[in-house]
DOMIMAR-624919 format. One line per field, with one value per residue (C-alpha): chain; residue number from 1; y, x, z. Coordinates in steps of 0.25 Angstrom, whole numbers, plus 5000, padded with zeros to 4 digits. Layout:
residues N
chain [A ...]
resi [NUM ...]
Y [Y ...]
X [X ...]
Z [Z ...]
This chain:
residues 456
chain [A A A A A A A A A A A A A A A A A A A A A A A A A A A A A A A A A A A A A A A A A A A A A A A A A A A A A A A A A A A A A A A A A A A A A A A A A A A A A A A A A A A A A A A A A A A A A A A A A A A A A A A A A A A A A A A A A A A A A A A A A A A A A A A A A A A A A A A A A A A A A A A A A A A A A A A A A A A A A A A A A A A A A A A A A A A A A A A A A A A A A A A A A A A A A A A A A A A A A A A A A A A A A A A A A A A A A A A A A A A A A A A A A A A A A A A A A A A A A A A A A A A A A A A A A A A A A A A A A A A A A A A A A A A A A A A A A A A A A A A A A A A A A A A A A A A A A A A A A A A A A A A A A A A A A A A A A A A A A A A A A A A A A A A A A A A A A A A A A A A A A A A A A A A A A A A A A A A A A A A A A A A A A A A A A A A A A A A A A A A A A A A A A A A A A A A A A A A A A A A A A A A A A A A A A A A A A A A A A A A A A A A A A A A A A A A A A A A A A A A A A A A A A A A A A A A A A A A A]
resi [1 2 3 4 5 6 7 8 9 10 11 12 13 14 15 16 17 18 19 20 21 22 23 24 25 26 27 28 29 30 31 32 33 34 35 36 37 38 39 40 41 42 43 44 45 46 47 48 49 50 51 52 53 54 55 56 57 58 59 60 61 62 63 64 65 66 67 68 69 70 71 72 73 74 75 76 77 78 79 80 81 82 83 84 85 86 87 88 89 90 91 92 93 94 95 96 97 98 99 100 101 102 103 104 105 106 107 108 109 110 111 112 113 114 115 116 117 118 119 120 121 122 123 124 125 126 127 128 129 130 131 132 133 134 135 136 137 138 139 140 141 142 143 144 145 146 147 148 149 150 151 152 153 154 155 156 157 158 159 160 161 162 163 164 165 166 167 168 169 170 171 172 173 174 175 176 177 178 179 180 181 182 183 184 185 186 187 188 189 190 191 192 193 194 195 196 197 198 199 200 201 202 203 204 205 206 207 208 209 210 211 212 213 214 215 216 217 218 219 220 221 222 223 224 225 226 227 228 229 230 231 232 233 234 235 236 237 238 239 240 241 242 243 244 245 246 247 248 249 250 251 252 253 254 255 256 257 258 259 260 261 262 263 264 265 266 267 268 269 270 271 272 273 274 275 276 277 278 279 280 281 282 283 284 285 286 287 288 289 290 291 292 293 294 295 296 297 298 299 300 301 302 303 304 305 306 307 308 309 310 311 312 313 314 315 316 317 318 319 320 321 322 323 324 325 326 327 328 329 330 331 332 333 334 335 336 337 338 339 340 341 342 343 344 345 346 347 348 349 350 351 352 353 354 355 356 357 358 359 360 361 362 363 364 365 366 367 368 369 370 371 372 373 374 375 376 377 378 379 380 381 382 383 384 385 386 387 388 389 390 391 392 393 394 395 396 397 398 399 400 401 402 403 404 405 406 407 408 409 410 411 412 413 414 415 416 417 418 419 420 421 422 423 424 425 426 427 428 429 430 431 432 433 434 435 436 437 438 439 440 441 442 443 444 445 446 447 448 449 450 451 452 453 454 455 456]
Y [5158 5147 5134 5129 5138 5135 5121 5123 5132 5119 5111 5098 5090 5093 5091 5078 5070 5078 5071 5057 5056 5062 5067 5055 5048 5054 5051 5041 5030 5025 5031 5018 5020 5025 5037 5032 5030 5043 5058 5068 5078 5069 5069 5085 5087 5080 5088 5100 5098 5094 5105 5115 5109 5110 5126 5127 5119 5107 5096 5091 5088 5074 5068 5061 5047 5049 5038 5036 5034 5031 5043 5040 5030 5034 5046 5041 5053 5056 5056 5062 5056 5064 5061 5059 5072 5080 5076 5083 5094 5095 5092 5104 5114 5111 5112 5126 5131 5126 5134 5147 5141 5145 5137 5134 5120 5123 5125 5118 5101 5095 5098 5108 5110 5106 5115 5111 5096 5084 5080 5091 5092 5089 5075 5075 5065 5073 5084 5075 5073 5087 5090 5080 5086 5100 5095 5090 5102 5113 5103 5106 5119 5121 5112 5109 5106 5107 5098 5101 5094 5100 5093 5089 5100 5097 5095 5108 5116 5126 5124 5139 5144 5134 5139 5154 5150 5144 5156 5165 5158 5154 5164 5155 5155 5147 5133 5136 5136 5123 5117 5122 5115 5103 5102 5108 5098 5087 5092 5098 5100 5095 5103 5104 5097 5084 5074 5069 5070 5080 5089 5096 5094 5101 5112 5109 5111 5123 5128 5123 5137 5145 5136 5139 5153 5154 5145 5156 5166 5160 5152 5150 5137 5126 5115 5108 5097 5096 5099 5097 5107 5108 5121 5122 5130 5130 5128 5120 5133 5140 5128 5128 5142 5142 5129 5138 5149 5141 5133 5145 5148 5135 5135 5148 5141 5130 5122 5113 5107 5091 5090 5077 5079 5090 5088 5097 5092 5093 5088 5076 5073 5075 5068 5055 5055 5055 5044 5036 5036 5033 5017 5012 4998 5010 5010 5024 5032 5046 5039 5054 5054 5037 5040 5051 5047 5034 5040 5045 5031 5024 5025 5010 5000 4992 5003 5003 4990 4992 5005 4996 4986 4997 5002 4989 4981 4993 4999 5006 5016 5016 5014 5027 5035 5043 5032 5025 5034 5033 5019 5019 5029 5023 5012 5020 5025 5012 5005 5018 5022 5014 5007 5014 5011 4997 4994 4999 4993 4979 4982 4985 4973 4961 4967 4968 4954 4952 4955 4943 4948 4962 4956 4949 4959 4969 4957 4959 4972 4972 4961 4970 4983 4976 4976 4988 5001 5009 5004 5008 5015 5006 4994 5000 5004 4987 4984 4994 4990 4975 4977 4975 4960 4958 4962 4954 4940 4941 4928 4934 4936 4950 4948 4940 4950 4961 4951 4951 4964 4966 4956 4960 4977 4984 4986 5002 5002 5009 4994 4986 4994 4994 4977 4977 4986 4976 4964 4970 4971 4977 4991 4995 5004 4999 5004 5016 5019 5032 5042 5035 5046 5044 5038 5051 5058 5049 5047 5037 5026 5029 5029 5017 5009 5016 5010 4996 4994 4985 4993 5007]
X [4997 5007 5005 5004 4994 4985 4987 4982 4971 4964 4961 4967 4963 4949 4951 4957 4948 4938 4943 4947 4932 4924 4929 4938 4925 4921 4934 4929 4937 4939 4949 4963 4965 4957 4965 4965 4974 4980 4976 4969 4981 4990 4986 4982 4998 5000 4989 4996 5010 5002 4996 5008 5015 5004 5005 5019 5019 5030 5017 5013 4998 4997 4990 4979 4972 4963 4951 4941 4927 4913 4905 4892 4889 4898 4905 4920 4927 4941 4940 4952 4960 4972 4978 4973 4982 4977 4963 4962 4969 4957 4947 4954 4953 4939 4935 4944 4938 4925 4920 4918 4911 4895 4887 4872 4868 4851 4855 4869 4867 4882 4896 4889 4901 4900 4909 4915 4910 4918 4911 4915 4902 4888 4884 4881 4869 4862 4865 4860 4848 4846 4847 4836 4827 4828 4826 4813 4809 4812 4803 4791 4791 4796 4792 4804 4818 4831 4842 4857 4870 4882 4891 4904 4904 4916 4925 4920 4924 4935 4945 4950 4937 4936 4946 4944 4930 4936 4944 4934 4926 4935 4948 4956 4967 4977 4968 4961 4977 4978 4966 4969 4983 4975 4965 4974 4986 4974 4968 4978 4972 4958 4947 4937 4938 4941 4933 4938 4929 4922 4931 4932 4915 4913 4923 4917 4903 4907 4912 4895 4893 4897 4885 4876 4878 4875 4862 4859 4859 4847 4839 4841 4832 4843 4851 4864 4870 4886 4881 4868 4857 4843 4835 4821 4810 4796 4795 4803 4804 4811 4822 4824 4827 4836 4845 4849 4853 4860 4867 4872 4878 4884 4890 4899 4902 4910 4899 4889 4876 4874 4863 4859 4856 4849 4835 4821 4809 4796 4795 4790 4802 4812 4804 4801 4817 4819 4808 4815 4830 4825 4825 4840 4836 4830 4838 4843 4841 4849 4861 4865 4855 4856 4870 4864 4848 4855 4866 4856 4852 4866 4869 4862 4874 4865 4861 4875 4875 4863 4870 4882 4873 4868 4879 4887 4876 4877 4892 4892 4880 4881 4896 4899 4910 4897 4890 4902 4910 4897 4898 4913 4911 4898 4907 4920 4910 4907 4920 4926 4915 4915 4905 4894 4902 4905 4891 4886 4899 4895 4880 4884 4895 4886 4877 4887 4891 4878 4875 4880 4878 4882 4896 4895 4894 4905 4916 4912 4915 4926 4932 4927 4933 4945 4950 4944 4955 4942 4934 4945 4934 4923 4933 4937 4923 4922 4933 4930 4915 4918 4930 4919 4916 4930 4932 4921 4927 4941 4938 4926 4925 4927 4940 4944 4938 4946 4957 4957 4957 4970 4978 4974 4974 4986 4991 4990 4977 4967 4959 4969 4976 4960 4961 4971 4968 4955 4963 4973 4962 4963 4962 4977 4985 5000 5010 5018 5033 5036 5023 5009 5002 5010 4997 4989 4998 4997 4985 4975 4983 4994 4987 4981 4995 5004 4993 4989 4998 5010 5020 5021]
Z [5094 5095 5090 5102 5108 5094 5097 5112 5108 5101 5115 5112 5121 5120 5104 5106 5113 5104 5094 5100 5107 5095 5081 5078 5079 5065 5058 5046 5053 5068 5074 5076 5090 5102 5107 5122 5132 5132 5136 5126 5132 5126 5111 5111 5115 5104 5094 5098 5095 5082 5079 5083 5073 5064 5068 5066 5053 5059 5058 5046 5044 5042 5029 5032 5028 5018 5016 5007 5013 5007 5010 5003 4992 4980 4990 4994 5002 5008 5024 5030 5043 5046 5062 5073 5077 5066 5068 5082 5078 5068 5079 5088 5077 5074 5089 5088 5076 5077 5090 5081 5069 5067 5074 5072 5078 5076 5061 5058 5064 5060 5068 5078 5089 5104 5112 5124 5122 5119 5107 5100 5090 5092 5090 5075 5075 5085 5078 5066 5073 5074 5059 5056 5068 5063 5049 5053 5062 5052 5043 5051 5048 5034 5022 5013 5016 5007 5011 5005 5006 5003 4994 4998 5008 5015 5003 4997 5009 5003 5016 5015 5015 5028 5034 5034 5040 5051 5054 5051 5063 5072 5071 5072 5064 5068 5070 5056 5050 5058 5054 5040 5041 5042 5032 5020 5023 5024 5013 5004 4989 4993 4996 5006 5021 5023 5029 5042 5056 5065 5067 5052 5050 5060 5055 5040 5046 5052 5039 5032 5039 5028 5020 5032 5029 5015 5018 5029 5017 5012 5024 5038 5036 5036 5043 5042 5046 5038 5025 5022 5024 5026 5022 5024 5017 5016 5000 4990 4981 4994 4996 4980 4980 4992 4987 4974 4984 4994 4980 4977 4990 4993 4979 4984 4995 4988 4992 4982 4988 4986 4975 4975 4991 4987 4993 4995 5002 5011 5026 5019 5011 5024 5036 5025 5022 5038 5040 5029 5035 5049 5047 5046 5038 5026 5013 5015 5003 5008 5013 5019 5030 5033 5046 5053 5055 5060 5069 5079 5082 5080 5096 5097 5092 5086 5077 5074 5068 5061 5054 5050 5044 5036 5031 5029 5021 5009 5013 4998 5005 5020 5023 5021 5031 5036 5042 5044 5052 5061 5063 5068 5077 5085 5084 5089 5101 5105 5107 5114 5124 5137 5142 5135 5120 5126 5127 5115 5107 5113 5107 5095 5094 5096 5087 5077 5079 5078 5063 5055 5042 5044 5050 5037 5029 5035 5032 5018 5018 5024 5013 5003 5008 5012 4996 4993 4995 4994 5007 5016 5025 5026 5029 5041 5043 5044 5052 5063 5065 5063 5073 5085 5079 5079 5094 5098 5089 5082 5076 5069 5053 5056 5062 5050 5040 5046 5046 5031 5030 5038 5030 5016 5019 5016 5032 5028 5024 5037 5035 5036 5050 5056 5053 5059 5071 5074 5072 5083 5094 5105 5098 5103 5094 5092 5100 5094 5099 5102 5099 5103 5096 5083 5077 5080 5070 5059 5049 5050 5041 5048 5062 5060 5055 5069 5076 5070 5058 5058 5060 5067]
């Protein structure tokens, strides 16, 4: 095939408002400029001269910006943002590749694929949902359940192993050597996957089957959602027995299982855990399960604002890229969805404006983050949700809060151009001579400075 029939093969258009209207909404951070005002047609021509040169090896992959976000408490992680251009190319692979890989949705909960559907994927908290429902049917029936996480499972993916699986799957050799192209040159000496939005989980989860499998060699009684498992047995003795198989199996794999989320119990055990998270005003022991029995309900903007709350009166525990990402993109929704999102966005602004003490407590945060190199994420975090106070009043304390922060951050720094970017409302992007899709080639720092910074 020519590059230009592999290009064409992918479905570009379909791939990029894919992208624009779903993936980009689980990128760690919002997006610089709302892609409207011109036709999807328009960007895919562009994504397919990309990817034949990638084919022919006249386009270099681009490096991406790399940033540091807080995981969980003591867990900082690199999340990858490569272009815009790149990222759909991603998303087009993974819509290519992933029609041929396994598929088991009454087994496996996470990334389950949705053809012919705009929204590419299941919605992940029904799917959530699911995963607790089935927990508790398969509860009634056997007495103990053994729950495993795997450690560092996309960092402990061997890529090459990865990628023969792909192929072996899908046969298709020539957008696996593509996608390859990709990840290595984003990569390079690192292993594993990188982190950076839907479209490579789903692929990564896709890949989990080769663990489902060796599961599958010892019992057909589990669950999945990412990587964690639940077994079910009808003994502890049985579940013990079958953790030191399943150990053994993982470990061949390149995998290692979490052992300090290692857990064995009774019906009892489980359904007081769930009983326990229900209430969001608890103090969440098991910080893993507090975003997703909350997602479910999070469609209410004053629910919203309550989850901010939370997170912001012990940032150290709770403002964490997971729940975080959640949060800018209910947000995103809002702002961007007609009269429905204009309605719920109004709610959730005078509620906002509302909360004195929490308005409070955000500005001290974003003086603290703003000296500290380290809190890059949860700054713009800050910004972004404080930016609906600062639409409604620009003389606010917010807008002087953010204020600060432009003046004092370096004028490169992703903080400092979002400052900026809010201080510049209406949310326009700065003119660019010559290419208007210049920005869609260029990192996120670099986006974010041909687009708001001083100079073009």
């Amino acid at each position: 095939m020519t590059p230009e029939q592999i290009a064409e093969s992918l479905a570009l258009d379909w791939s990029v408002r894919v992208f624009v209207d779903s993936v980009s909404y689980s990128n760690p951070l919002p997006v610089w400029h709302e892609t409207v005002g011109f036709r999807y047609s328009e960007v895919a021509r562009r994504v397919e001269e990309k990817i034949a040169g990638h084919i022919r090896g006249t386009e270099q992959v681009t490096s991406p910006y790399r940033l540091k976000v807080p995981y969980r408490i003591n867990d900082v992680r690199t999340w990858l943002l490569p272009s815009l251009t790149e990222q759909i190319i991603l998303q087009a692979c993974a819509a290519k590749l992933g029609k041929q890989i396994p598929s088991s949705p009454d087994k496996i909960f996470s990334y389950q694929y949705r053809p012919d559907n705009d929204s590419f994927l299941e919605n992940q908290l029904d799917r959530w949902v699911g995963f607790q429902t089935e927990t508790l049917n398969r509860l009634q029936t056997h007495k103990y359940v053994l729950q495993l996480d795997i450690k560092r499972a996309f960092a402990s993916i061997q890529r090459q192993k990865f990628f023969s699986f792909l192929r072996s799957q899908s046969g298709d050799e020539e957008v696996v050597r593509l996608l390859e192209r990709l990840l290595n040159s984003w990569m390079g000496e690192q292993p594993g996957l990188p982190l950076i939005n839907d479209s490579l989980y789903f692929l990564g989860n896709g890949y989990f089957h080769t663990l489902d499998q060796a599961l599958s060699n010892h019992t057909q009684n589990f669950i999945r959602f990412v990587d964690d498992y639940r077994i079910f047995g009808d003994s502890r003795a049985e579940l013990e027995q079958l953790f030191e198989s399943i150990n053994r199996d993982i470990n061949q794999l390149g995998f290692a299982i979490n052992d300090t989320k290692v857990r064995l119990g009774q019906q009892s055990d489980y359904f007081k855990t769930v009983s326990k998270l229900e209430k969001i005003e608890d103090s969440y022991e098991d910080e893993e399960y507090f975003g997703p029995l909350l997602f479910k309900r999070v469609v209410d903007p004053g629910q919203l604002v309550r989850i901010i709350k939370t997170m912001v009166s012990e940032p150290e525990k709770y403002l964490t890229v997971r729940l975080g990402r959640f949060v800018l993109r209910e947000i995103r929704k809002f702002r961007s969805n007609g009269e429905q999102g204009s309605a719920a966005l109004e709610q959730y602004r005078n509620t906002l404006l509302a909360e004195q003490s929490l308005r409070r407590s955000m500005r001290d945060l974003i003086s603290r983050y703003a000296t500290s190199p380290d809190n890059q994420w949860r700054l713009v975090w800050l910004l972004y949700v404080t930016h609906d106070i600062v639409l409604h009043d620009r003389n606010s304390e917010e807008m002087r809060s953010i204020s600060e922060v432009a003046q004092h951050l370096e004028k490169n720094s992703i903080a400092g151009l979002w400052a900026k970017r809010i201080m510049t409302e209406p949310r326009r992007p700065r003119p660019i001579d010559g290419d208007r899709f210049a920005y869609m080639d260029a990192d996120y720092l670099k986006e974010g400075t041909l687009l708001y910074g001083e100079s073009q």
